[in-house]
C-alpha positions as MATLAB code, in Angstrom:
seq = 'XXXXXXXXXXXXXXXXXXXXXXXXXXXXXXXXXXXXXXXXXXXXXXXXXXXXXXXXXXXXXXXXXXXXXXXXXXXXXXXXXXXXXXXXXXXXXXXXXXXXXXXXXXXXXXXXXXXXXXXXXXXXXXXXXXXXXXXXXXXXXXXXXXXXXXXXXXXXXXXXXXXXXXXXXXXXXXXXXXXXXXXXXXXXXXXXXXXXXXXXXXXXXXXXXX';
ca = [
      -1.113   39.217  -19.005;
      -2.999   40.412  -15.859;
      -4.849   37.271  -15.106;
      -6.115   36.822  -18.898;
      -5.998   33.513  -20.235;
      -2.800   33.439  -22.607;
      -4.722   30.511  -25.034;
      -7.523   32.542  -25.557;
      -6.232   36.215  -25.971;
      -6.936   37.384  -29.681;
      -3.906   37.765  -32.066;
      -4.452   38.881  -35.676;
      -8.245   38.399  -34.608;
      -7.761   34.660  -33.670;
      -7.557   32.780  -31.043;
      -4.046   32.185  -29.311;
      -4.540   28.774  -29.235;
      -6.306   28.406  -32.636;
      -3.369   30.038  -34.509;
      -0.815   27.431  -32.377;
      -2.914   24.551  -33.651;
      -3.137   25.311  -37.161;
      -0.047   23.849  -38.625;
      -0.123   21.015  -36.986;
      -3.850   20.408  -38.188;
      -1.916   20.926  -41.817;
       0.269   18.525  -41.989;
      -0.434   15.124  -43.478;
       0.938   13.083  -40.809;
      -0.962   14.626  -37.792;
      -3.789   11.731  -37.476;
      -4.501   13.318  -33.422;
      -4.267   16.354  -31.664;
      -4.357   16.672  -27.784;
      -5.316   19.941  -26.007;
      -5.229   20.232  -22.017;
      -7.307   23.129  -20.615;
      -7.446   24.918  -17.329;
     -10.263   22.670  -15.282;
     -12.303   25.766  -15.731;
     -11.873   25.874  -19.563;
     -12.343   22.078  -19.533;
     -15.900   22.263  -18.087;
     -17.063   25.034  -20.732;
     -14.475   25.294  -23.655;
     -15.360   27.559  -26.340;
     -17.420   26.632  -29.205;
     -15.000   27.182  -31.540;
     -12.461   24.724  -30.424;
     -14.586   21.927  -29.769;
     -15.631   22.564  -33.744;
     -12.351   23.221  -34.979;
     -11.242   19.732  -36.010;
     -12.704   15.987  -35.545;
      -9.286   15.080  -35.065;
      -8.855   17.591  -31.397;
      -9.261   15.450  -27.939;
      -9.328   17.397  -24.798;
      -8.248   16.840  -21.547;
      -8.135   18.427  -18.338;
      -4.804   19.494  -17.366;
      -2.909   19.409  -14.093;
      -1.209   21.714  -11.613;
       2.260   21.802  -14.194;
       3.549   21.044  -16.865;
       4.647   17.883  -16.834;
       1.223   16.873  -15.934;
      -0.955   18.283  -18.114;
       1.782   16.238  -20.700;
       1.043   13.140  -18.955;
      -2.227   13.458  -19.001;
      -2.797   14.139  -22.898;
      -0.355   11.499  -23.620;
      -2.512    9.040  -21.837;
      -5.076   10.194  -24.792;
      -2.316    9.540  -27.165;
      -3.377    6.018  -29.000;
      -0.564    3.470  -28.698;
      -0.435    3.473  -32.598;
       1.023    7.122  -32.618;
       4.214    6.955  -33.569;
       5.628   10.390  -33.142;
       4.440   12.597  -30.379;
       4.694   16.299  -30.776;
       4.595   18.932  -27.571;
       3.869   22.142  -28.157;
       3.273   25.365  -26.022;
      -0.334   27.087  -27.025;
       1.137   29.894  -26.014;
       3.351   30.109  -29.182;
       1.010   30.732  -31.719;
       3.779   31.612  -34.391;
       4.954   28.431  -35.025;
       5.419   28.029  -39.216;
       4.490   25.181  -40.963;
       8.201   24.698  -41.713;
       9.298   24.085  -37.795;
       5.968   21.652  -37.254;
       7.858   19.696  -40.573;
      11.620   19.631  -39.161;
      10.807   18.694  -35.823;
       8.528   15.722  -37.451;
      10.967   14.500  -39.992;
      13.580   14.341  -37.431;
      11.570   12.632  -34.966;
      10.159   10.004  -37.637;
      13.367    8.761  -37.834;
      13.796    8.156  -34.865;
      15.434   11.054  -33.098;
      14.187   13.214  -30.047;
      14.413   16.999  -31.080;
      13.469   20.254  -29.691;
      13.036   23.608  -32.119;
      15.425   26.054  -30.926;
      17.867   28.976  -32.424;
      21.120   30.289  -31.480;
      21.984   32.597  -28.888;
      23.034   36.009  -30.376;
      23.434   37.795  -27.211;
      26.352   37.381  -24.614;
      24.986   35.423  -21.735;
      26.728   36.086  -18.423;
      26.215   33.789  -15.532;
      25.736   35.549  -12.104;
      25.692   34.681   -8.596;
      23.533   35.681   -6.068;
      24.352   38.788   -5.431;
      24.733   39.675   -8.951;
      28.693   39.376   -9.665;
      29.506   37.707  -13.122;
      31.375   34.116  -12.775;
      31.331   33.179  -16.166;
      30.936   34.251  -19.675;
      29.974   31.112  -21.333;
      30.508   30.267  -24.898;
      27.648   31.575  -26.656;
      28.405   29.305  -29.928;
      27.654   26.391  -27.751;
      24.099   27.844  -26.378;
      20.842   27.431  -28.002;
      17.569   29.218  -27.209;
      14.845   26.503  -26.884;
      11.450   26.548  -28.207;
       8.457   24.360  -28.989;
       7.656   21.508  -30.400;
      10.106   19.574  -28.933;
       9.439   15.793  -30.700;
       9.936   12.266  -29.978;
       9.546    8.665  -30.659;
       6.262    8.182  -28.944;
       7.879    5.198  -26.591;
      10.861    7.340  -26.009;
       8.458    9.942  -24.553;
       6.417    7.479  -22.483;
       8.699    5.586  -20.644;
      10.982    9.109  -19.594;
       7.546    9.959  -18.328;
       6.692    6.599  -16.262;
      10.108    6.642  -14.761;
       9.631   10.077  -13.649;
       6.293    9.181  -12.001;
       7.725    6.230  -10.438;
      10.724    8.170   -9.055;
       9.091   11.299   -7.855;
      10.442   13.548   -9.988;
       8.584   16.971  -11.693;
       8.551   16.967  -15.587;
       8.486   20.616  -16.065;
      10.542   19.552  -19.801;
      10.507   16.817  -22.117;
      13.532   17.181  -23.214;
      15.020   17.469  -20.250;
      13.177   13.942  -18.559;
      14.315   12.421  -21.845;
      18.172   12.987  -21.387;
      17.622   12.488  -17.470;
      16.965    8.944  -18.412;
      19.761    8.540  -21.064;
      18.103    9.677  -24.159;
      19.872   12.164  -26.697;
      17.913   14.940  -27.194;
      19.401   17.739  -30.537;
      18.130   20.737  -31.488;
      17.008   21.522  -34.942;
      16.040   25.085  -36.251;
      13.746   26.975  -34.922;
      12.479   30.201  -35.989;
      13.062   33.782  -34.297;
       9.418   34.600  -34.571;
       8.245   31.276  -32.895;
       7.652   33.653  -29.930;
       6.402   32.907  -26.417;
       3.720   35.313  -25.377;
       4.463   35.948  -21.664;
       3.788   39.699  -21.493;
       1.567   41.995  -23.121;
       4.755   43.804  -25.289;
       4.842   40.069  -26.416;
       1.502   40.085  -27.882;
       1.974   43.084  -29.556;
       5.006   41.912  -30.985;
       2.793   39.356  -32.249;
       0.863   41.532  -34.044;
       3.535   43.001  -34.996;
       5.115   40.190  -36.952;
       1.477   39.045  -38.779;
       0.904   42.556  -39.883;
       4.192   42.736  -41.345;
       3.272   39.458  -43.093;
       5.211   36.617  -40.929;
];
């Protein structure tokens, strides 16, 4: 994105990070809403965010992932009993994905969005010689939110702060620590903007009415 600041890049003339909140703000059962910022956001966020919603907390994030999760989690009242995670860099998500991953997780499962692999996938090694052709009816693409029971959540993160060990994904501290983590459905256009051709294909997709 040449150094721009994916959250707050315009898309369909909103914010990034404005369109990514949005259906969670919709849906009855969202009672909080957790946003970690860049340290340099964090000491000036934009007036628009701060008046978006009552219901928005922010909170400096860290150096990665995994900590910037920590960190708004630790803003996440004990009452909570779901806790979504979501990337403000997909600001596609539907209304319909925020649901599923909800539902699932109200009852007690841990879920991630994701949606089958289409493509052959070949694995490689280094110097670029295929090794394996795996089964591409077993492979899933994943996306965000990924859900969980909020306890499930916190105590794969305290383990992994007691042991040492980076959480760079939920999903994947959760199983680390014996949890059982399924997909549900994702959506195609529940994009990740990571490149400039990605934010057109953003704009893309609303203009066509997505």
């Amino acid at each position: 994105m040449g150094g721009a600041s994916k959250p707050f890049l315009e898309v369909g003339g909103q914010p990034v990070l404005g369109r990514a909140l949005r259906p969670f703000l919709d849906h009855p059962a969202v009672d909080w809403v957790v946003v970690a910022l860049a340290p340099d956001h964090m000491a000036d966020p934009p007036a628009w965010l701060t008046a978006m919603d009552p219901r928005i907390a922010l909170v400096e994030g860290g150096l990665e992932r995994g900590d910037s999760v920590r960190r708004a989690l630790d803003l996440v009242p004990p009452e909570a009993a779901v806790v979504l995670v979501h990337d403000a860099a997909r600001p596609l998500v539907s209304a319909a994905v925020v649901a599923r991953v909800y539902d699932a997780a109200a009852r007690g499962r841990s879920v991630v969005a994701a949606v089958p692999v289409t493509d052959t996938i070949q694995e490689v090694d280094a110097a670029r010689r295929i090794v394996a052709t795996p089964d591409r009816s077993r492979l899933w693409r994943a996306q965000t939110p990924q859900a969980f029971p909020r306890g499930v959540l916190v105590d794969a993160y305290q383990r992994a702060e007691a042991e040492g060990v980076p959480g760079t994904d939920e999903a994947a501290l959760v199983t680390r620590y014996g949890g059982v983590v399924e997909v549900v459905e994702g959506d195609l256009r529940n994009l990740k903007l990571t490149s400039r051709e990605d934010l057109r294909m953003a704009e893309a997709l609303l203009t066509d009415g997505a």
